[in-house]
C-alpha positions in Angstrom: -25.1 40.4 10.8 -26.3 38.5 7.6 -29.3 39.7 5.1 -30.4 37.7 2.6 -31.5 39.6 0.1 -33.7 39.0 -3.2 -32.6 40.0 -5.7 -34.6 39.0 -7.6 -37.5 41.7 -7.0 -38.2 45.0 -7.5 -39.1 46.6 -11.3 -35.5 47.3 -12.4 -33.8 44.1 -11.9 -31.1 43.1 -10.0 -28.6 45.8 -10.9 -30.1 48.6 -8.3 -30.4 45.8 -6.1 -27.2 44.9 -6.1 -25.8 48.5 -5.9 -28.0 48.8 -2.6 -26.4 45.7 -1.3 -22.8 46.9 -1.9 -23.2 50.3 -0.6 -24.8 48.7 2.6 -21.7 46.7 2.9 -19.8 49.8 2.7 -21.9 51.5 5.5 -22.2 48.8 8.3 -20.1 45.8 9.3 -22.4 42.9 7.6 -22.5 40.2 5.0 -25.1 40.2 2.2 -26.4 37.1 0.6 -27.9 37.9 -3.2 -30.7 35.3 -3.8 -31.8 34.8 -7.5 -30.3 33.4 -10.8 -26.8 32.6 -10.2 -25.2 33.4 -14.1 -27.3 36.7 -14.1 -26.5 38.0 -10.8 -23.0 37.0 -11.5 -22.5 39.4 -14.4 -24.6 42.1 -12.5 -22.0 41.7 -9.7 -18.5 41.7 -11.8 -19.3 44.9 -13.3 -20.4 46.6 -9.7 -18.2 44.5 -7.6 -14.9 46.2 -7.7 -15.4 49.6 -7.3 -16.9 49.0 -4.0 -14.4 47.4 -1.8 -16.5 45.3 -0.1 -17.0 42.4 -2.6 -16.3 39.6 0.0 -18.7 40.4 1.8 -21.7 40.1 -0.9 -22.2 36.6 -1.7 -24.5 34.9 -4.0 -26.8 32.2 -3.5 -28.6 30.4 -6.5 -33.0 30.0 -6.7 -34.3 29.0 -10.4 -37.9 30.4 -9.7 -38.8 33.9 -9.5 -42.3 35.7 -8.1 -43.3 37.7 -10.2 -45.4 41.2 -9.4 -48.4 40.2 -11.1 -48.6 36.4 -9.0 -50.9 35.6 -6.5 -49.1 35.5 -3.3 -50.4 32.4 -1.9 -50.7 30.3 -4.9 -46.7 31.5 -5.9 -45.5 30.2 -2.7 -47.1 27.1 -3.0 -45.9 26.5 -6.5 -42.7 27.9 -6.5 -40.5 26.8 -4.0 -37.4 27.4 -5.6 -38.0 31.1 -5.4 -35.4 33.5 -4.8 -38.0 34.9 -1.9 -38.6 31.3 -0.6 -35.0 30.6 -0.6 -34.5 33.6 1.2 -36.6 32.9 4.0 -35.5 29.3 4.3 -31.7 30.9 5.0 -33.6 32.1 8.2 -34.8 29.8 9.2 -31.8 27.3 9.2 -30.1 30.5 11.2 -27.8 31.1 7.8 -29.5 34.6 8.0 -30.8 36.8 10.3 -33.1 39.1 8.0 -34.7 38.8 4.9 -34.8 42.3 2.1 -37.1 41.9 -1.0 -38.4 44.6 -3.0 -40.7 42.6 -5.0 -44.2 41.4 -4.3 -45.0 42.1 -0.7 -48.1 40.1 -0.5 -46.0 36.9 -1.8 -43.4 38.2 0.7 -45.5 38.4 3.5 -46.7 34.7 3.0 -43.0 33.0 2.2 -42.1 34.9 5.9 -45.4 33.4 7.5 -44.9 29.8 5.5 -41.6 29.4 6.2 -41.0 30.9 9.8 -44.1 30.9 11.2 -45.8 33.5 13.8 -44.6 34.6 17.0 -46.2 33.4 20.2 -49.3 34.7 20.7 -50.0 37.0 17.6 -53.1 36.2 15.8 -52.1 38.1 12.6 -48.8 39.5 11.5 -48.9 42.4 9.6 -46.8 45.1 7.2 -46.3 48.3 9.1 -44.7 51.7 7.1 -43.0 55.1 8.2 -44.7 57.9 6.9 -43.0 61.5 7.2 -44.8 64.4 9.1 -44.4 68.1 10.3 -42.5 66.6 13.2 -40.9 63.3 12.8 -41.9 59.9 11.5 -44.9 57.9 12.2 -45.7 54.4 12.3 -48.4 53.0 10.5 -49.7 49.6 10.6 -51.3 47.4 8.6 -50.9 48.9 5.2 -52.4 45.9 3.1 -51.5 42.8 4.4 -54.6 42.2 6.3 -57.9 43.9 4.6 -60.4 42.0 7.1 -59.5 42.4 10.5 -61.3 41.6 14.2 -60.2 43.9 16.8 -57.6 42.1 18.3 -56.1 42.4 14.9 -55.7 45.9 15.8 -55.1 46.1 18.8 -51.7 43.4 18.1 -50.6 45.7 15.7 -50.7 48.6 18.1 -48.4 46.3 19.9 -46.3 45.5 17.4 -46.1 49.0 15.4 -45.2 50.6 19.1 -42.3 47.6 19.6 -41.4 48.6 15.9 -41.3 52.4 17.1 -39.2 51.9 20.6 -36.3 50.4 18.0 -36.2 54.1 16.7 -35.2 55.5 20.2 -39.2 56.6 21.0 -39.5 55.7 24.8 -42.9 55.5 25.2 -44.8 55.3 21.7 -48.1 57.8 21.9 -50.6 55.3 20.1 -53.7 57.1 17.6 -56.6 54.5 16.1 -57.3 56.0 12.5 -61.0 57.0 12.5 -63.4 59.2 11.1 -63.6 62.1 13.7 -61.7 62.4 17.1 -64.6 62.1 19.6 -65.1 58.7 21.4 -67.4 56.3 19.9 -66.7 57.3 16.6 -66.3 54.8 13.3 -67.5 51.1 12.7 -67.9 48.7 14.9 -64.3 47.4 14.6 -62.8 50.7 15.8 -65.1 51.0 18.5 -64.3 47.3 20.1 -60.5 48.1 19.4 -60.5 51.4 21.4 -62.2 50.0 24.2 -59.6 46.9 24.2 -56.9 50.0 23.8 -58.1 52.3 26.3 -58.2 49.0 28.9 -54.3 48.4 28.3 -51.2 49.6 29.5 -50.2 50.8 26.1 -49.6 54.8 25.8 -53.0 55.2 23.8 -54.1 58.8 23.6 -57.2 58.4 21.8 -58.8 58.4 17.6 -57.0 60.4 15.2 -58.7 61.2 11.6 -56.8 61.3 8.7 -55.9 64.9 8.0 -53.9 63.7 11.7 -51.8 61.4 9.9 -48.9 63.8 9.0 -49.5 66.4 12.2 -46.5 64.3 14.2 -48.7 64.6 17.2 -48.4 60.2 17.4 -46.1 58.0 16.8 -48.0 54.8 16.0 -51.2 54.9 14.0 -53.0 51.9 14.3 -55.9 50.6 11.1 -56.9 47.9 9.7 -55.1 46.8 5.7 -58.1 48.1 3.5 -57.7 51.4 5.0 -53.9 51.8 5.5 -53.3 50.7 2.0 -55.4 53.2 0.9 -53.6 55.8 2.9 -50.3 54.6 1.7 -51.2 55.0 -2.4 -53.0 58.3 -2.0 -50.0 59.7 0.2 -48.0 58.5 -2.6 -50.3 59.9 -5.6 -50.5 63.5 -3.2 -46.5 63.9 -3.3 -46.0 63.0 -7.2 -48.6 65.3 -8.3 -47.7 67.9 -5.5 -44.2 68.1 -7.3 -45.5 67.5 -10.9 -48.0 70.7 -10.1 -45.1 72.9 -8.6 -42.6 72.0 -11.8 -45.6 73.2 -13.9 -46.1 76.8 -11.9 -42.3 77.0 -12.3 -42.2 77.4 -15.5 -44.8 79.6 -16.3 -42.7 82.7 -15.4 -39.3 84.0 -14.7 -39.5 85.4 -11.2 -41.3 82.0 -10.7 -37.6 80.1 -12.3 -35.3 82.6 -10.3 -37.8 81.7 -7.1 -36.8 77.7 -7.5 -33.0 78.9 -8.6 -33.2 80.6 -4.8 -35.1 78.2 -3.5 -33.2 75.1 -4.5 -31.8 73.9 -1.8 -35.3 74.1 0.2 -37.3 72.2 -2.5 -34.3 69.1 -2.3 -34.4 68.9 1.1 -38.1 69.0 1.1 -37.9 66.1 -1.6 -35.7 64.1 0.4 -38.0 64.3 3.5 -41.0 62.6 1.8 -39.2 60.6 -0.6 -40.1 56.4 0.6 -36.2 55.5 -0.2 -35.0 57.5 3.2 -37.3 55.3 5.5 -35.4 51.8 5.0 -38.9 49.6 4.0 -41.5 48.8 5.6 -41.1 46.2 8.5 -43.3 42.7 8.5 -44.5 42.7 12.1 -45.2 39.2 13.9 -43.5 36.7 12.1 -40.9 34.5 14.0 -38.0 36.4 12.4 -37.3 39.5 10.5 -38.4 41.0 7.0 -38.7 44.2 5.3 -40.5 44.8 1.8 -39.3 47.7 -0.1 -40.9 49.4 -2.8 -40.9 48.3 -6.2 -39.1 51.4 -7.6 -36.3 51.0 -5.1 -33.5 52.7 -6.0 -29.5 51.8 -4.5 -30.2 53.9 -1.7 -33.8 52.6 -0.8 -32.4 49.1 -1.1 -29.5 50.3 1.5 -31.3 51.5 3.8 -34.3 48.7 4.1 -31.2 45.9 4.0 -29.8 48.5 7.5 -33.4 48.6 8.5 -33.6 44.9 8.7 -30.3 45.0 10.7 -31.6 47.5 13.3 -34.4 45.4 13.8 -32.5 42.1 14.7 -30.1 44.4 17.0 -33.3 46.1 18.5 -34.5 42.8 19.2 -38.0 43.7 17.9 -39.3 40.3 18.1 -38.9 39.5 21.5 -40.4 43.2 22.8 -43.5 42.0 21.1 -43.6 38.5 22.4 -43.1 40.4 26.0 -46.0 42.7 25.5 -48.1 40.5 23.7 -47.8 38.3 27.4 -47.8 41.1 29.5 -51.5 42.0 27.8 -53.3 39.0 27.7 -52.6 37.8 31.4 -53.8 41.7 32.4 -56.9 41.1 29.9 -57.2 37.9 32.0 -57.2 39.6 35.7 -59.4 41.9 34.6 -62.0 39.2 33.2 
């Protein structure tokens, strides 16, 4: 197994993401390629390197452009080719690499994966699906910004793909939710309504609208919405859990039963923290491009960085790409009976 991984992206430079790439060596039996400035990641890499054991594994390959956070995708693509993510994405595609990491812009991501490997048969729009925590275990959620304007068959693909995404994390038979405003049939815009009508009429496990106070319930494991929306989702679910813990460090402190409480209570609150924190999910997966990619978040940490270059690894193993190419098929020649 080979990741290429940019390193190049991200907020804190390439030091964390080297750190993630070592300790990922150290965990599973793969190869890591670092794609950015040669000299830089160089002198990143000698002072990490041998602590780790692993430094044959990590190798380096050299890009002089870099997209930045603040770049349009589409135009950055276009005009630098000789970007660490476009470099990246071209090792896929000569088969030098079998996944693609980057923590940096996902939009620009996204498009590099699309420009340079293309979709997979039969999806109209690939998308960026995410893994949110709940009071039971994970969900999938898909599309969570790449696509802000979508047709129903949009959604109704990334149902397909989020529930291929979900089977790779040992759920048999993904229970499918359309994020809406209120559970009863028939209600939401006129894209929800076509999309569970197409959902309903398929063989996928579909069990009906879920709102958003739903999301973190754990009664589905897919939840299936169009970019605008999930994005929107994603940033207030991040906003909720910063000022959650910001608010409880404040109440802490106003008394000492309330310090000898947390002192107790320690152990609780990490494990609590650990369970929502976004660096414990591995990324978040593009879905129907004709190979693999995971975008991580900006703030990525060593660990976050680990676990989305394992992610990427599962999902070659899992062979993610060819269960939605099968259901995708299997679909549109039912659609077609039925017609």
């Amino acid at each position: 197994m080979h990741i290429a991984l940019d390193a190049m992206g991200g907020d804190h430079g390439p030091e964390g993401l080297i750190a993630g790439a070592l300790l990922a060596a150290k965990e599973a039996d793969l190869t890591v390629s670092l794609v950015g400035d040669e000299k830089l990641l160089h002198s990143h890499f000698k002072k990490a390197a041998p602590e780790s054991g692993v430094g044959s594994r990590i190798h380096i390959v050299h890009s002089s452009q870099v997209v930045e956070m603040s770049d349009n995708p589409v135009d950055a693509i276009r005009k630098k080719k000789d970007s660490s993510i476009m470099v990246a994405f071209d090792m896929v595609r000569r088969g030098d690499a079998d996944a693609v990491v980057s923590a940096g812009n996902s939009g620009a991501t996204l498009a590099a994966a699309v420009r340079r490997l293309g979709r997979l048969k039969g999806v109209a729009r690939p998308g960026i699906a995410s893994i949110f925590p709940t009071v039971k275990k994970p969900v999938v959620l898909m599309d969570i910004g790449a696509n802000v304007d979508c047709r129903p068959l949009h959604l109704f693909q990334f149902a397909i793909m989020a529930s291929a995404y979900s089977r790779s994390h040992e759920v048999v038979k993904p229970r499918i939710g359309l994020l809406t405003i209120g559970e009863e049939t028939g209600k939401g815009n006129s894209l929800v309504k076509e999309t569970y009508a197409m959902l309903e009429q398929s063989s996928l496990n579909f069990i009906g609208n879920v709102e958003g106070r739903d999301v973190y319930k754990g009664d589905v494991d897919v939840i299936v919405c169009d970019g605008f929306v999930g994005n929107i989702c994603l940033k207030i679910s991040e906003g909720l859990v910063e000022a959650a813990m910001k608010m409880l460090r404040d109440e802490i402190v106003k008394s000492l039963a309330a310090k000898i409480g947390f002192f107790l209570a320690k152990p609780a609150f990490r494990a609590f923290k650990k369970r929502v924190d976004y660096s414990e999910y591995g990324g978040a997966p593009l879905l129907g491009v004709n190979g693999t990619g995971v975008v991580c978040h900006g703030k990525s940490d060593a660990t976050a960085i680990k676990n989305g270059i394992l992610g990427a690894a599962t999902m070659v193993q899992k062979k993610v790409n060819s269960e939605i190419v099968k259901t995708i098929a299997t679909e549109s020649v039912e659609r077609q009976v039925e017609v």
